[in-house]
SETIVEX-346556 format. One record per residue (C-alpha): y, x, z. Coordinates in nm, 3 decimals. Example, Ala and Ser with C-alpha at 12.3 -4.5 7.8 and 13.67 -1.06 7.14 Angstrom:
<recs>
+---------+---------+---------+
|      yy |      xx |      zz |
+---------+---------+---------+
|  -0.450 |   1.230 |   0.780 |
|  -0.106 |   1.367 |   0.714 |
+---------+---------+---------+
</recs>
This chain:
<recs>
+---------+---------+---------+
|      yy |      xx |      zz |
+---------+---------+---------+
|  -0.074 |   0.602 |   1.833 |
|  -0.078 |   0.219 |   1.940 |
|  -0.384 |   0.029 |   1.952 |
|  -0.259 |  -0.213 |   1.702 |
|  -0.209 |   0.038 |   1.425 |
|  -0.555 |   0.189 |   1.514 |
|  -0.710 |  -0.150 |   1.471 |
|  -0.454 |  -0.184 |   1.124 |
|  -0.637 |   0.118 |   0.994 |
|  -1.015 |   0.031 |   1.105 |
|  -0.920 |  -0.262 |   0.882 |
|  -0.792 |  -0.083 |   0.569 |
|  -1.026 |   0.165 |   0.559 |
|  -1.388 |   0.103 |   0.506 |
|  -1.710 |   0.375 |   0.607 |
|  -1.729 |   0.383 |   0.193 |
|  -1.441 |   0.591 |   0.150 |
|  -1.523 |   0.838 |   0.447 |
|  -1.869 |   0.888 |   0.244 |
|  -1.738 |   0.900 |  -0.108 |
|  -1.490 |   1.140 |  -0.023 |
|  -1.703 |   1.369 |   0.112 |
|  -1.978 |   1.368 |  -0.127 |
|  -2.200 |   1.099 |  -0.012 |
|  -2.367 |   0.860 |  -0.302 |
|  -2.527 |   0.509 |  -0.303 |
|  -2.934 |   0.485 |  -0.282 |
|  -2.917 |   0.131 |  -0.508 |
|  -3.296 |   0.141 |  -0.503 |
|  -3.293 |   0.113 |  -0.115 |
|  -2.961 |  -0.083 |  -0.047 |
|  -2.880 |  -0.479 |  -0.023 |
|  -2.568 |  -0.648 |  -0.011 |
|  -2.564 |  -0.608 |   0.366 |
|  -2.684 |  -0.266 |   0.410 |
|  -2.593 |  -0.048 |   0.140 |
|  -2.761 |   0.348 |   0.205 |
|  -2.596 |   0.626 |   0.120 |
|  -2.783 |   0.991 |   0.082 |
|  -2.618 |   1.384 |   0.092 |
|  -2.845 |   1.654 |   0.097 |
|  -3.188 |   1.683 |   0.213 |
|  -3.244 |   1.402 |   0.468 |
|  -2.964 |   1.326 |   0.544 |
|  -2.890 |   0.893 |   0.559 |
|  -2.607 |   0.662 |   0.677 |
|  -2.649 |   0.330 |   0.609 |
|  -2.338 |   0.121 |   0.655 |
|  -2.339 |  -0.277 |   0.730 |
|  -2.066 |  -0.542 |   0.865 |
|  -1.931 |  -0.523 |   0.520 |
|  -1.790 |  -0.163 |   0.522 |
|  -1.688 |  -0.170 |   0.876 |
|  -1.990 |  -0.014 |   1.043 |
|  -2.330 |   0.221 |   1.024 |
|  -2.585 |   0.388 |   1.144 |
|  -2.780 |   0.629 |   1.110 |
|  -3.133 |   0.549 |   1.094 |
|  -3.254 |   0.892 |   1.195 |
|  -3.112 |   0.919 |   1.531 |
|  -2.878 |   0.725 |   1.759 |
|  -2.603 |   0.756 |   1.606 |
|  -2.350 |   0.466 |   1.502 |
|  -2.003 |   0.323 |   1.517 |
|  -1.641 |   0.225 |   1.327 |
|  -1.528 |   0.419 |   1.077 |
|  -1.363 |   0.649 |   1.318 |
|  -1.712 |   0.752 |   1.417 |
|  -1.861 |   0.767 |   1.127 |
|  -1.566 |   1.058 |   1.058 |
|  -1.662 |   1.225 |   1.386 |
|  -2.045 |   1.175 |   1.254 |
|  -1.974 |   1.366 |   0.930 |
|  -1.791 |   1.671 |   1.095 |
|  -1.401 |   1.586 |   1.215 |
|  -1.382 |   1.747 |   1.546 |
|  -1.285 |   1.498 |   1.818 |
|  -1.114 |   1.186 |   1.759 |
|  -0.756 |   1.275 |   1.666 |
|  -0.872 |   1.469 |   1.352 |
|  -1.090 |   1.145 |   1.269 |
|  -0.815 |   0.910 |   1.303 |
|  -0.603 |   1.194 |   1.094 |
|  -0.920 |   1.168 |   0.855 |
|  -0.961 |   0.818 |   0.794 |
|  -0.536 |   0.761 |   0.767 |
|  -0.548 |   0.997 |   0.475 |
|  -0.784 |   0.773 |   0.269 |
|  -0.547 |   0.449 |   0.313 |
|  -0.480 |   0.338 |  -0.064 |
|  -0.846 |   0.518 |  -0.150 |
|  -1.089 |   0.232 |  -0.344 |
|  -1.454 |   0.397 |  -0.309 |
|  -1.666 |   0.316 |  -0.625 |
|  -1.887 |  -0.010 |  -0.556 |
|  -2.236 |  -0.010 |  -0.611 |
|  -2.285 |  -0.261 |  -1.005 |
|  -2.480 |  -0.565 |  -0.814 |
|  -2.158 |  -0.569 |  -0.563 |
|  -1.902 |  -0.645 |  -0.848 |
|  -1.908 |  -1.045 |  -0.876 |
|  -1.906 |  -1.201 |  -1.199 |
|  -1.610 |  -1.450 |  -1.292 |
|  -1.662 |  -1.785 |  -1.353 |
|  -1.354 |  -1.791 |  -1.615 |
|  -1.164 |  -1.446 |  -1.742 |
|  -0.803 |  -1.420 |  -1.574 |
|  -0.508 |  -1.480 |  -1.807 |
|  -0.321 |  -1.165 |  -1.945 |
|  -0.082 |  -1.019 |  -1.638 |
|   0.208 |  -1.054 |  -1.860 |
|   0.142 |  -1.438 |  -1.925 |
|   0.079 |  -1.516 |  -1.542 |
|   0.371 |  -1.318 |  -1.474 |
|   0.583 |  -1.530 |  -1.731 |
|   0.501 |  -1.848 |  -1.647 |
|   0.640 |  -1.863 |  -1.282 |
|   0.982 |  -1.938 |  -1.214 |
|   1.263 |  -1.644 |  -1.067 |
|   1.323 |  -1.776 |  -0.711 |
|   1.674 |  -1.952 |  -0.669 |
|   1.871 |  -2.062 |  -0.326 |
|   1.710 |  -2.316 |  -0.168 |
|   1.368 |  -2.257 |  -0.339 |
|   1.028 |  -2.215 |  -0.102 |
|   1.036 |  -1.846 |  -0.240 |
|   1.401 |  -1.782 |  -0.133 |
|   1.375 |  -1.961 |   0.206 |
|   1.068 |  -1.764 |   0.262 |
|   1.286 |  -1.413 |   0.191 |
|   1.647 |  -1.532 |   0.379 |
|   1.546 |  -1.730 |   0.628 |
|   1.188 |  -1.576 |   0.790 |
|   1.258 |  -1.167 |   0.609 |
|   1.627 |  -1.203 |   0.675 |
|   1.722 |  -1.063 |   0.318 |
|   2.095 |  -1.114 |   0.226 |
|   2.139 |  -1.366 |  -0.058 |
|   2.285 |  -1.089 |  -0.247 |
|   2.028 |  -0.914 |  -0.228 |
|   1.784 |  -1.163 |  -0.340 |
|   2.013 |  -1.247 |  -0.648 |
|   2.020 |  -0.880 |  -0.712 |
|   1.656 |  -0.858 |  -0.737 |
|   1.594 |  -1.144 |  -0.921 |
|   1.862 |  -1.035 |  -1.167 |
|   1.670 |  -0.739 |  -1.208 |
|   1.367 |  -0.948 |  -1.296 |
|   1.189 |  -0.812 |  -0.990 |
|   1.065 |  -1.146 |  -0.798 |
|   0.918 |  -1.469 |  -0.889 |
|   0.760 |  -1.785 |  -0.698 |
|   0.433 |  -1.723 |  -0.615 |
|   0.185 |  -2.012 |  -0.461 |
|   0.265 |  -2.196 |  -0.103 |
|   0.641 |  -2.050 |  -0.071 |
|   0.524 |  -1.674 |  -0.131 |
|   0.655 |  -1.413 |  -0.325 |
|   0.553 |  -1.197 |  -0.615 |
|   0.731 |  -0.894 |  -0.608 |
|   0.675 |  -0.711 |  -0.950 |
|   0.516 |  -0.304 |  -0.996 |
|   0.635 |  -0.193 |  -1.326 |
|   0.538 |   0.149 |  -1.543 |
|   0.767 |   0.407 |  -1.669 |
|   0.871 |   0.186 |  -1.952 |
|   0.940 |  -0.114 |  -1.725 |
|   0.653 |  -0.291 |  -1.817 |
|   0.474 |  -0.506 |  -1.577 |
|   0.175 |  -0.408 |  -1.469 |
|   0.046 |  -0.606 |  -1.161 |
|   0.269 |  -0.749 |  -0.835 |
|   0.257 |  -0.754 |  -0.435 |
|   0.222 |  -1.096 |  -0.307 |
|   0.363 |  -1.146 |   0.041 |
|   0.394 |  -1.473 |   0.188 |
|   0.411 |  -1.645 |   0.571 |
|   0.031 |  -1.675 |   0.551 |
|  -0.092 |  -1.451 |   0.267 |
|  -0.084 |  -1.106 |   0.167 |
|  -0.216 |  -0.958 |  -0.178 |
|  -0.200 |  -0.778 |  -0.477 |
|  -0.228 |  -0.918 |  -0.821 |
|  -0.568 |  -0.963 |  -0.962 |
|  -0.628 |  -0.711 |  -1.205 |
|  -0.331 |  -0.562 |  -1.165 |
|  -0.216 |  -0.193 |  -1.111 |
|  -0.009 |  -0.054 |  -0.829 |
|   0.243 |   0.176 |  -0.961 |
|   0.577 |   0.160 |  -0.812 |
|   0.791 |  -0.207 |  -0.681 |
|   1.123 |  -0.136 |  -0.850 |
|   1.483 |  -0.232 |  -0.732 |
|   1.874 |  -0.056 |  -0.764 |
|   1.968 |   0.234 |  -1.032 |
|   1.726 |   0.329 |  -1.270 |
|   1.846 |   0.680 |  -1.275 |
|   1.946 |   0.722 |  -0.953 |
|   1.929 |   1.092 |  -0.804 |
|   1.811 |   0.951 |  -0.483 |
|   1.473 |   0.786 |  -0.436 |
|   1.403 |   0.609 |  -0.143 |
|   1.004 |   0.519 |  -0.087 |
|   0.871 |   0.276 |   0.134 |
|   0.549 |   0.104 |   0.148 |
|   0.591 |  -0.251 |   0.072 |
|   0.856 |  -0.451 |  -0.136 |
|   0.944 |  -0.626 |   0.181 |
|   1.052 |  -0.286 |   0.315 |
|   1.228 |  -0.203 |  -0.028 |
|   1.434 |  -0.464 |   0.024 |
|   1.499 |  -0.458 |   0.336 |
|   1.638 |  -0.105 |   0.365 |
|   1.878 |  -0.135 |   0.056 |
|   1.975 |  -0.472 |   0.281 |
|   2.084 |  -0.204 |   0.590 |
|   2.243 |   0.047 |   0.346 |
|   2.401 |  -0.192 |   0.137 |
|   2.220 |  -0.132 |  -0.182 |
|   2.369 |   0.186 |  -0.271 |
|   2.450 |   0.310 |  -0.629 |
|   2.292 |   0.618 |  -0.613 |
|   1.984 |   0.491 |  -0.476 |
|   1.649 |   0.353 |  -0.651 |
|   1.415 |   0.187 |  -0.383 |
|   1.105 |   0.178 |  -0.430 |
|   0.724 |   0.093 |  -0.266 |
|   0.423 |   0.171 |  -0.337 |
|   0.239 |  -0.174 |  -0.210 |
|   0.082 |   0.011 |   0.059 |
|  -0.136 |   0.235 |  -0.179 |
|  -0.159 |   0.566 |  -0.280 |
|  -0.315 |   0.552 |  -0.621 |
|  -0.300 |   0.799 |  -0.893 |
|  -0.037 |   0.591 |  -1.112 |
|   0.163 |   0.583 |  -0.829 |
|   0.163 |   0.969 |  -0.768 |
|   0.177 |   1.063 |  -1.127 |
|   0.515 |   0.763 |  -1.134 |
|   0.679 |   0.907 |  -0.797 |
|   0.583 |   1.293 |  -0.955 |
|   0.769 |   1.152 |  -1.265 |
|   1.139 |   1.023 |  -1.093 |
|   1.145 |   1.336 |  -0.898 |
|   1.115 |   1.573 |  -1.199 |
|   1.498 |   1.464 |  -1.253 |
|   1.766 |   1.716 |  -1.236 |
|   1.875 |   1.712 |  -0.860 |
|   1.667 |   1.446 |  -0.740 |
|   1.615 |   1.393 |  -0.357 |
|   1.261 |   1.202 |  -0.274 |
|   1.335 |   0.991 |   0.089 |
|   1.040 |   0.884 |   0.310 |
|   1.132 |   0.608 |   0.410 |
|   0.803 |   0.482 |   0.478 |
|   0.660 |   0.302 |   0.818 |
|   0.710 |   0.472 |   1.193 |
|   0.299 |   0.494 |   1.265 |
|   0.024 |   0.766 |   1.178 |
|  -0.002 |   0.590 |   0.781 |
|   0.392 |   0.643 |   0.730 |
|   0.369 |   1.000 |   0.828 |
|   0.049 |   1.058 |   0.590 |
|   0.246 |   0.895 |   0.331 |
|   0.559 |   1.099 |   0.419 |
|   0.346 |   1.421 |   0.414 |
|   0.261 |   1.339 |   0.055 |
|   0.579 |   1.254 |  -0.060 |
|   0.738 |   1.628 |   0.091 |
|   0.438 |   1.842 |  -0.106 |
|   0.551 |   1.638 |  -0.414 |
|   0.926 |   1.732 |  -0.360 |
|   0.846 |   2.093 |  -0.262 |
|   0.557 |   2.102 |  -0.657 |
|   0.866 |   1.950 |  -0.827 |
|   1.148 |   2.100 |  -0.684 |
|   1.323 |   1.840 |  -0.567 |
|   1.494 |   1.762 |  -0.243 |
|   1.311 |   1.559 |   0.057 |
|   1.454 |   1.354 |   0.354 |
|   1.273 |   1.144 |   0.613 |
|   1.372 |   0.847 |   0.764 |
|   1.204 |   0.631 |   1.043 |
|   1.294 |   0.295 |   1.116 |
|   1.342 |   0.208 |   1.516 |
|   1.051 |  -0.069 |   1.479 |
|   0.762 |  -0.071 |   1.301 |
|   0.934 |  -0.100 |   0.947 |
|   1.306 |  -0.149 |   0.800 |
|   1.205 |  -0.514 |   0.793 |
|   1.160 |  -0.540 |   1.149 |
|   1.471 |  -0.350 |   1.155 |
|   1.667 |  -0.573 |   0.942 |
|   1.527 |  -0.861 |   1.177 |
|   1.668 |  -0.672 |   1.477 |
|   1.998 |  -0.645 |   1.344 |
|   2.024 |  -1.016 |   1.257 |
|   1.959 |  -1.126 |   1.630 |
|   2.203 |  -0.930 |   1.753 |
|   2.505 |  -1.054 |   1.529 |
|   2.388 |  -1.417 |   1.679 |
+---------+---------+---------+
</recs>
């Protein structure tokens, strides 16, 4: 595994989720803000600082990343503790009350904020942003925004819109040339684009991706491409779980070529071998199909 996609994952997943997932709970009597303790058993204490990214252990020597903290806690040697800490990409840990800040003002209703931006149109910052630096067909574009998948988000970026079962909208990636996000408030479920009913189901992790691999199959008819914004929440299992329940359904990784693309692959294959559905993996040659899609545009220059 690179070094770039270990530093990618020290960055995604904080020592809170190691803990939480294996048991560990918050000492609010005996944290702050900046050094929050968490307690398991008899005597045993890790307290973790730099804002999730590190701890120690106040009764010994012991301290480190997250990958250490895994090692600290059991995993034996570092390859099962970077297995370890991929698996919980997606995982929120439960913040202590006095971490949660207050609002000044309450956010506007997700459908309104969704409403009131425009659909991106040629020549718009939104559009430019998707053609010119994601190398997205126009077609493509226009096929998205015809399925009401895409509006103009701030500064040129783009909202790319996670709907329920019943097509509702219930929260939106935001991807732009300097900003990446996920509506406030908002729920990841599943990004959205091609045949409703399609037998085939390709999943990748971001929108960008989505698009960018119907762009190299040429959106195909059979096909509904999805992401899951990089998560791996419950609503998105239980919305996968649901498409693949279909009569003759095929569920396609299609997720990134790193350690996180294979977890994600891994949980997309147990889901096709529960439901009974059919499973295919597919790696891009780069990092993602975006990177791909990039790739293939330079060399038609």
């Amino acid at each position: 595994m690179e070094k770039k996609d270990i530093d990618e994952l020290r960055g995604k997943v904080p020592c809170a989720s190691v803990l939480e997932r294996a048991g560990w709970k918050v000492d609010l009597k005996e944290s702050t803000r900046k050094a929050v303790k968490y307690r398991h058993g008899e005597g045993q204490i890790v307290i973790v600082i730099h804002d999730g990214r590190g701890w120690f252990d106040p009764m010994s020597e012991a301290k480190g990343d997250v990958f250490d903290l895994a090692e600290h806690l059991g995993a034996a040697g570092f390859a099962v503790a970077l297995q370890q800490v991929a698996e919980l990409v997606g995982f929120t840990p439960t913040q202590p009350a006095w971490k949660r800040p207050a609002r000044a003002k309450p956010t506007a209703p997700l459908a309104h904020r969704w409403a009131a931006r425009l659909k991106p149109r040629p020549g718009s910052p939104t559009w430019r942003y998707l053609a010119e630096t994601r190398a997205i067909p126009d077609h493509l574009i226009q096929e998205a925004v015809d399925q009401d998948r895409l509006r103009e988000g701030p500064h040129g970026s783009m909202w790319a819109a996670h709907t329920d079962d019943a097509g509702v909208v219930v929260g939106w990636e935001e991807r732009g040339p300097e900003w990446r996000g996920f509506a406030t408030d908002g729920s990841k479920v599943l990004f959205r684009l091609g045949a409703t009913h399609a037998t085939r189901v390709c999943v990748t992790e971001a929108a960008i991706d989505a698009m960018s691999r119907a762009a190299i199959e040429g959106l195909r008819h059979d096909t509904l491409y999805v992401s899951t914004g990089g998560g791996w929440s419950p609503t998105t299992e239980a919305a996968i779980r649901a498409v693949a329940t279909r009569p003759g359904t095929v569920l396609v990784a299609a997720t990134d070529s790193n350690l996180q693309g294979d977890v994600f692959g891994n949980r997309l294959r147990a889901i096709a071998e529960d439901v009974g559905a059919g499973y295919d993996r597919l790696r891009p040659t780069d990092d993602d199909w975006n990177e791909d899609l990039k790739a293939a545009r330079r060399m038609r220059r």
